[in-house]
MARDRENBA-148152 format. One record per atom (N, C-alpha, C): x negated, y, z. Coordinates in steps of 0.02 Angstrom, whole numbers, plus 50000, padded with zeros to 5 digits. Example, Ala and Ser with C-alpha at 12.3 -4.5 7.8 and 13.67 -1.06 7.14 Angstrom:
<nodes>
<node east="49340" north="49716" up="50390"/>
<node east="49385" north="49775" up="50390"/>
<node east="49340" north="49835" up="50390"/>
<node east="49358" north="49888" up="50354"/>
<node east="49316" north="49947" up="50357"/>
<node east="49355" north="50002" up="50394"/>
</nodes>
This chain:
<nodes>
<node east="50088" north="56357" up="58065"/>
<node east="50049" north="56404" up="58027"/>
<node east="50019" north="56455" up="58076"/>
<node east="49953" north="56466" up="58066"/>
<node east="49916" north="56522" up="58107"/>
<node east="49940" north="56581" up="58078"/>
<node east="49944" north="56628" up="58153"/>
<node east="49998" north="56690" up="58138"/>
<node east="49924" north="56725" up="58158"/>
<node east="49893" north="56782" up="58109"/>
<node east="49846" north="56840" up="58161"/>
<node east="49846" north="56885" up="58139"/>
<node east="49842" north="56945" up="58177"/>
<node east="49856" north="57019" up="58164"/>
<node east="49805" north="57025" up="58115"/>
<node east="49816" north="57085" up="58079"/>
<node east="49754" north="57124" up="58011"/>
<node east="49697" north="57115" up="58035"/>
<node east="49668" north="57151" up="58114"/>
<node east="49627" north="57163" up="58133"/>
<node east="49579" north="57073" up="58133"/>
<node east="49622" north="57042" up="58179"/>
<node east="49606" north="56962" up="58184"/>
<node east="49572" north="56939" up="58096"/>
<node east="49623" north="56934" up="58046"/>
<node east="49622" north="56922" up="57974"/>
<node east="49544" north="56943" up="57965"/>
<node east="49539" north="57004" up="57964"/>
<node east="49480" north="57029" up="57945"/>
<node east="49431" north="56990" up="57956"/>
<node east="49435" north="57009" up="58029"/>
<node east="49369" north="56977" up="58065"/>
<node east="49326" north="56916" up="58065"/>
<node east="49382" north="56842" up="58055"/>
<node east="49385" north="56785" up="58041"/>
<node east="49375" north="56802" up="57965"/>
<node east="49402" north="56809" up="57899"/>
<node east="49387" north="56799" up="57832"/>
<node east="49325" north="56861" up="57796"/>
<node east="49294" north="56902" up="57878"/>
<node east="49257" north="56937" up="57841"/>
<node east="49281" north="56994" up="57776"/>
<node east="49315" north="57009" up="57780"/>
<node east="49375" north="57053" up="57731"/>
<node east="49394" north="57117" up="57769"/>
<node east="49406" north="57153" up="57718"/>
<node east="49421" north="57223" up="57755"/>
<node east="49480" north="57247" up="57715"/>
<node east="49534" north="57182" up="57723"/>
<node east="49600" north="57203" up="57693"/>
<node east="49642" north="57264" up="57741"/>
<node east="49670" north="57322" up="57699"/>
<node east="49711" north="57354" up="57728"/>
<node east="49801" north="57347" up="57727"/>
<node east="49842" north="57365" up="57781"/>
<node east="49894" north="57355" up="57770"/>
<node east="49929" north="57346" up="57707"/>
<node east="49919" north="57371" up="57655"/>
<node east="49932" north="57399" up="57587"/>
<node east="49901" north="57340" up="57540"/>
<node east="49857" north="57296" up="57561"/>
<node east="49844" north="57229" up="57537"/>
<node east="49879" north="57166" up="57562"/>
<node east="49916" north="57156" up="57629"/>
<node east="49947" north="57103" up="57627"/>
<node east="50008" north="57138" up="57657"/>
<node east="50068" north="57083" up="57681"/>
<node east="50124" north="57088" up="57686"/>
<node east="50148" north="57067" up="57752"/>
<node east="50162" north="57115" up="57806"/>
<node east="50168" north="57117" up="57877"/>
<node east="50218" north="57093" up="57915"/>
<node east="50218" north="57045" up="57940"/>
<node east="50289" north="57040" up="58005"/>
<node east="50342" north="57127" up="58012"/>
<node east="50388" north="57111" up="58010"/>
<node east="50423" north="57165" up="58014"/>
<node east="50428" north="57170" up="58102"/>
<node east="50425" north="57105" up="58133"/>
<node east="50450" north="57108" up="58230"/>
<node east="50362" north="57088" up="58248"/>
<node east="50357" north="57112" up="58289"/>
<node east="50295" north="57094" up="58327"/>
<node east="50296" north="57030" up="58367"/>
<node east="50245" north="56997" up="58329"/>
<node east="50238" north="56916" up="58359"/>
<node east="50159" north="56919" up="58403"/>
<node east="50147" north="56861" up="58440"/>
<node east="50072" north="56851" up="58477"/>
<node east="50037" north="56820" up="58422"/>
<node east="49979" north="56854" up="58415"/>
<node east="49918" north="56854" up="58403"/>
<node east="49869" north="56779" up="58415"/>
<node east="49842" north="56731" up="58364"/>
<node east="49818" north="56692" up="58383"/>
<node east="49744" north="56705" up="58382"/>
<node east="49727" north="56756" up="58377"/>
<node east="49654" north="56794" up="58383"/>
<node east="49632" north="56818" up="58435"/>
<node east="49691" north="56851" up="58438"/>
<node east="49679" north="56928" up="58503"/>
<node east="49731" north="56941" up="58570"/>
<node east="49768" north="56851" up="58561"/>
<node east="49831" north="56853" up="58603"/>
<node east="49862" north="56907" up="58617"/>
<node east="49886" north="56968" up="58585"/>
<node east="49914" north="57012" up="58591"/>
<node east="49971" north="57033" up="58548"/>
<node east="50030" north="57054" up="58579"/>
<node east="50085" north="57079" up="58537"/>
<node east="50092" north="57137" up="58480"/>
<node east="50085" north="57091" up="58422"/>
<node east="50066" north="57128" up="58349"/>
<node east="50111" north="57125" up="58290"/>
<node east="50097" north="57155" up="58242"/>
<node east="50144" north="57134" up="58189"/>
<node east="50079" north="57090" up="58150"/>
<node east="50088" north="57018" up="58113"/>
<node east="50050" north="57000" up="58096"/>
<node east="50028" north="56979" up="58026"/>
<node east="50018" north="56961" up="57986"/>
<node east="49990" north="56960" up="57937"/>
<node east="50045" north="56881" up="57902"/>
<node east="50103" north="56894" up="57832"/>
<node east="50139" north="56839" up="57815"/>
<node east="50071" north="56809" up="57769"/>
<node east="50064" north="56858" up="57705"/>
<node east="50036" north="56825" up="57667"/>
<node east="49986" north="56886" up="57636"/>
<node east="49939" north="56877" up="57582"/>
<node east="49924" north="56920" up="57544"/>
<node east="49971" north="56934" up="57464"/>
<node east="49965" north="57023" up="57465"/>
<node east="50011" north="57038" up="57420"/>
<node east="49990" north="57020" up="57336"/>
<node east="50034" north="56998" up="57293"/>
<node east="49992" north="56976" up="57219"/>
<node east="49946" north="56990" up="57215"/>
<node east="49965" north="57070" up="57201"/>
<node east="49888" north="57113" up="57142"/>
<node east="49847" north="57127" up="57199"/>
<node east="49838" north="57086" up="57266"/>
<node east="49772" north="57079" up="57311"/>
<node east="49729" north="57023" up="57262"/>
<node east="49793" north="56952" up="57275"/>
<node east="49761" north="56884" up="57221"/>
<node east="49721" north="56905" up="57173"/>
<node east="49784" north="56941" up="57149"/>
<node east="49734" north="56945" up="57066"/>
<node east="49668" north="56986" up="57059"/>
<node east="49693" north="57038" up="57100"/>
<node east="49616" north="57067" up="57102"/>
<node east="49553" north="57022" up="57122"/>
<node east="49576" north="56993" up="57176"/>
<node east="49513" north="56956" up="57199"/>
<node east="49479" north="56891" up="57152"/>
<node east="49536" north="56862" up="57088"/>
<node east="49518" north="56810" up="57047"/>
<node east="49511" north="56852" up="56982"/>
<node east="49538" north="56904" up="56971"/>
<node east="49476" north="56947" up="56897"/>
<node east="49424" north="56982" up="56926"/>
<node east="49401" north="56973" up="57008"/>
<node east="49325" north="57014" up="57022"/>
<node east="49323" north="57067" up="57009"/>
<node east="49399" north="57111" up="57054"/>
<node east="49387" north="57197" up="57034"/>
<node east="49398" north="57200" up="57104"/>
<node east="49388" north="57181" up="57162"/>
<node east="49371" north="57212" up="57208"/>
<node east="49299" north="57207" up="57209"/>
<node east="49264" north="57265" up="57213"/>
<node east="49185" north="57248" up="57236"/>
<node east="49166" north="57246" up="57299"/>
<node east="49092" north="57249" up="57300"/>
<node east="49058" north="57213" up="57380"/>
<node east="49088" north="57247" up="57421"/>
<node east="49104" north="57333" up="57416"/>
<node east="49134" north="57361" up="57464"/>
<node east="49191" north="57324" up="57512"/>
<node east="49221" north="57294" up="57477"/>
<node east="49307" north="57244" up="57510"/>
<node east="49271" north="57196" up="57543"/>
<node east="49227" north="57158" up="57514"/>
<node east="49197" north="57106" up="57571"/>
<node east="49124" north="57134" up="57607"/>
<node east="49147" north="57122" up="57676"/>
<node east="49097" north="57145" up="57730"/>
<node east="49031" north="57089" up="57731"/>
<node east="48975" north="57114" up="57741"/>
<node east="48925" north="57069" up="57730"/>
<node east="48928" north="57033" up="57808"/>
<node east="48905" north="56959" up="57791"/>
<node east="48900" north="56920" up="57865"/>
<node east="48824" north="56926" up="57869"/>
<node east="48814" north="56960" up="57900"/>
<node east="48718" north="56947" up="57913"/>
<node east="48736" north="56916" up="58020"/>
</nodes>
């Protein structure tokens, strides 16, 4: 399983999840983004899911790819 820090997450899914949206390594593991020693990203937290499948995060949460 690909392990990547918030910052990595973001960047790759275009998302501007904050700590407080997913659920963090408690020990600092390497980075398959940014090869660097991070705490990294397990999963996203429920009421992230759900928000994102009843469409109450708006455009603000997703960063535009131009």
């Amino acid at each position: 399983m690909a392990e990547f820090c918030l910052d990595c997450l973001n960047r790759l899914e275009g998302t501007c999840y904050t700590k407080w949206d997913v659920s963090l390594s408690w020990s600092k593991d390497i980075c398959e983004g940014c090869s660097q020693l991070r705490r990294t990203v397990i999963c996203l937290r429920k009421r992230t899911i759900r928000r994102q499948y009843l469409g109450l995060y708006d455009d603000n949460h997703r960063k535009s790819r131009k």
